[in-house]
N, C-alpha and C positions, 0 to 999 in steps of 0.2 A: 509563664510559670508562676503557679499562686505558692505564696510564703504564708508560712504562720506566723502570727505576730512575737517578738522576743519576748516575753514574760519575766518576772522578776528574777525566779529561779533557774531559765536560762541564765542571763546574767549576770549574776552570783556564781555558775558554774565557769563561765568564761574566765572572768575575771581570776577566780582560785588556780583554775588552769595555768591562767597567763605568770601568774604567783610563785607556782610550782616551776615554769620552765624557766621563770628568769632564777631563779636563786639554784639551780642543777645544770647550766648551762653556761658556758666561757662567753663573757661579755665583755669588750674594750671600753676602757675610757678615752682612748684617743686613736687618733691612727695618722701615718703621714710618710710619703716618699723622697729616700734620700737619693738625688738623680746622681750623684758622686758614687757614689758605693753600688747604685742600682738596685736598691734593699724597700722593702717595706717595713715600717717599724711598727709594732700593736704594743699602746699601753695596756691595759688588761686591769678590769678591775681586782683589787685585790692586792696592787703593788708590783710587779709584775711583767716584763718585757719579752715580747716574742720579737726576731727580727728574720725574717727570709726573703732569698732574691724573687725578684719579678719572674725569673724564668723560671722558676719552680713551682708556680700558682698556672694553670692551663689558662684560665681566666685572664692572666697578665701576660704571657707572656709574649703575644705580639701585640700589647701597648704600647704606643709612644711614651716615652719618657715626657714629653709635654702634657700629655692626656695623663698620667703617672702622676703628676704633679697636683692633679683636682681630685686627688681620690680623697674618700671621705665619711664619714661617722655615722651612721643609722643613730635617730635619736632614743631608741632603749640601748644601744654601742651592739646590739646582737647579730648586725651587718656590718659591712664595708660593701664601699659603693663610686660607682664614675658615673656620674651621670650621665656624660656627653657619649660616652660608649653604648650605654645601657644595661651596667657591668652590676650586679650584684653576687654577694659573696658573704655565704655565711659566717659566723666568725667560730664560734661554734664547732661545725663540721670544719672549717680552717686550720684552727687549733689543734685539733684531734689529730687532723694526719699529719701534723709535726711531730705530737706526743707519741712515744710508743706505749702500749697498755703498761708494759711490766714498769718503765721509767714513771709512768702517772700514780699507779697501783705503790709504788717505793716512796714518791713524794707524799701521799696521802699517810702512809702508816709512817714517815715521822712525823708528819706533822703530829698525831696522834699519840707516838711516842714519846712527844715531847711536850705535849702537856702535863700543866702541874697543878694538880689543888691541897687545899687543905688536908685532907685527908692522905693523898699519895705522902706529903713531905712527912705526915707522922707516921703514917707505913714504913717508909725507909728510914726513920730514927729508932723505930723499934727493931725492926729488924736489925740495925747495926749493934744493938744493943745485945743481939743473941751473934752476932759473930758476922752480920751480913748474908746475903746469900750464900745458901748451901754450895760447894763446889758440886761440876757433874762429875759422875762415875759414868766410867768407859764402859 
């Protein structure tokens, strides 16, 4: 099968690509099994901890708890991984079916609600100055 060669502008698209899907997509800082608990733990960039059992992943759950023990970090954190199994596991797609959309979509609009600039803190000094927000009518 004949390729054509990558060109600069391939590239340059790849790389934007790759850009795009790390900063819109759940990536771990760490990952690591606790054989006491039977849990897998995800640090998460961002600060951040997801924790669920081995039996709730299809992927784990007829792993050995010794095998359980070498799991391990993809170096962009965009997987977890066993190697001796030949286990890969998006973290990503992992995430998501923990998160319910409406629980995801809630955390997002406070975060957003809870930002503050210059401008909002003078918004809400004047407006307190007219009596604060209007009350609603029923």
């Amino acid at each position: 099968m004949k390729h054509d060669p990558v060109t600069d502008s391939d590239l340059d698209r790849a790389v934007q690509a790759g850009q795009r899907r790390m900063a819109n997509e759940f990536r771990a800082s760490a990952v690591r099994f606790d054989v006491e608990r039977d849990i897998v733990e995800l640090a998460m960039e961002g600060g951040w901890w997801l924790a669920f059992r081995r039996a709730d992943v299809a992927e784990f759950a007829d792993v050995d708890p010794v095998d359980m023990a070498k799991i391990e970090l993809s170096p962009a954190g965009m997987g977890i991984e066993i190697e001796a199994r030949d286990i890969h596991v998006g973290v990503h797609g992992l995430v998501s079916s923990f998160i319910s959309p409406h629980l995801m979509a809630s955390s997002l609009g406070r975060l957003g609600g809870g930002a503050t600039s210059d401008a909002k803190r003078r918004s809400a000094r004047e407006n307190g100055k007219k009596g604060g927000r209007p009350r609603k009518v029923a």
